[in-house]
C-alpha positions in Angstrom: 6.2 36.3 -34.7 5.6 32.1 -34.9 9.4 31.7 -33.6 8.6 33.1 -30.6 5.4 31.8 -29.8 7.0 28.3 -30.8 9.5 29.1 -27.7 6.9 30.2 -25.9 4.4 27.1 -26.2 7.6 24.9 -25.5 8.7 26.3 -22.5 5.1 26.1 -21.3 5.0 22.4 -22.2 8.3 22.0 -20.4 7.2 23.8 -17.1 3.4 22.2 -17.1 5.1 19.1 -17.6 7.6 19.4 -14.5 4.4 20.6 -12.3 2.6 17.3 -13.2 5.9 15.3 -12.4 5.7 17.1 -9.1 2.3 16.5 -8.4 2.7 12.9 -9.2 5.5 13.0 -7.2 3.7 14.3 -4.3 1.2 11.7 -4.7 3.5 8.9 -4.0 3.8 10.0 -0.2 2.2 7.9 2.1 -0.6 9.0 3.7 -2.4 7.8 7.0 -6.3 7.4 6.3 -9.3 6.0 8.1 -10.4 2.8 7.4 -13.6 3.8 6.6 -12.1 5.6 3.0 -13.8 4.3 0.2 -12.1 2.4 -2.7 -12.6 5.2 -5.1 -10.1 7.2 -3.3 -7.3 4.7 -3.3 -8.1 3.8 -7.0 -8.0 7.8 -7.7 -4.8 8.1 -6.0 -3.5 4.8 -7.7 -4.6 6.6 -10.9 -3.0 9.7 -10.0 0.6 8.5 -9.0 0.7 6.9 -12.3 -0.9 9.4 -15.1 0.6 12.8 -13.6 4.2 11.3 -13.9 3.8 9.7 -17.0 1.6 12.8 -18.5 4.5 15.7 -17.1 7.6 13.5 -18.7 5.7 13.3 -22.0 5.1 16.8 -21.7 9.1 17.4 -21.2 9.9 15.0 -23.5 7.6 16.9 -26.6 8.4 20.6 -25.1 12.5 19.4 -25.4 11.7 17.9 -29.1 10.1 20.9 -30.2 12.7 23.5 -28.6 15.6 21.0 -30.4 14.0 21.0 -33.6 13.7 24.8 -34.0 17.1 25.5 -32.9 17.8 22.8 -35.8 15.6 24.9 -38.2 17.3 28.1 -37.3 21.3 26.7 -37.3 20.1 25.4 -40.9 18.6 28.6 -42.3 21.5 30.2 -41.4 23.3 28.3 -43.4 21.4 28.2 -46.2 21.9 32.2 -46.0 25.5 31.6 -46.1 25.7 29.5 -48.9 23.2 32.0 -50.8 25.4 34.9 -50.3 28.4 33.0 -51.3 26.8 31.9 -54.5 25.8 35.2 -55.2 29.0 37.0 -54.3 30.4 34.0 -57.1 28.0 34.8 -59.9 29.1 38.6 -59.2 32.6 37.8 -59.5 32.0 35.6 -62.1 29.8 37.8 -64.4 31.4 41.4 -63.1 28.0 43.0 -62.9 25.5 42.9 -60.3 22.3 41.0 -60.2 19.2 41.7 -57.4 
């Protein structure tokens, strides 16, 4: 069903997102390296302590939305039941017969 693939992809979001945290994370430890390390390296690293944190807490941040907003979706639907039953047990009261 789409409900639960919705929970599915959000978790996944959630969890990739806390991996990349972690990764960025472990890219903020300070290293010893030679001198003779090219500039690449430290501009990769540079790049990576910034973009992994940054891309995993996005990643939370849209996996959280999404989980939020279909617990929203459901809480409303079933109220939107409720209120259709009650009308309906109303128009049966109301009329004495039954209506499908």
């Amino acid at each position: 069903m789409f409900t639960t693939r919705l929970k599915k992809i959000s978790y996944f979001l959630i969890f990739v997102g806390m991996l990349l945290l972690l990764l960025g994370l472990w890219y903020t430890i300070p290293r010893s390296v030679e001198s003779t390390t090219p500039d690449h390296v430290y501009w990769t690293w540079t790049a990576m302590r910034i973009a992994f944190p940054l891309s995993g807490i996005t990643l939370i941040i849209i996996g959280s939305l999404n989980l939020r907003m279909f617990h929203l979706l459901q809480e409303e639907t079933l109220q939107l039941r409720k209120e259709l039953a009650a009308l309906r047990q109303q128009i049966e009261d109301k009329d004495g017969t039954r209506h499908v």
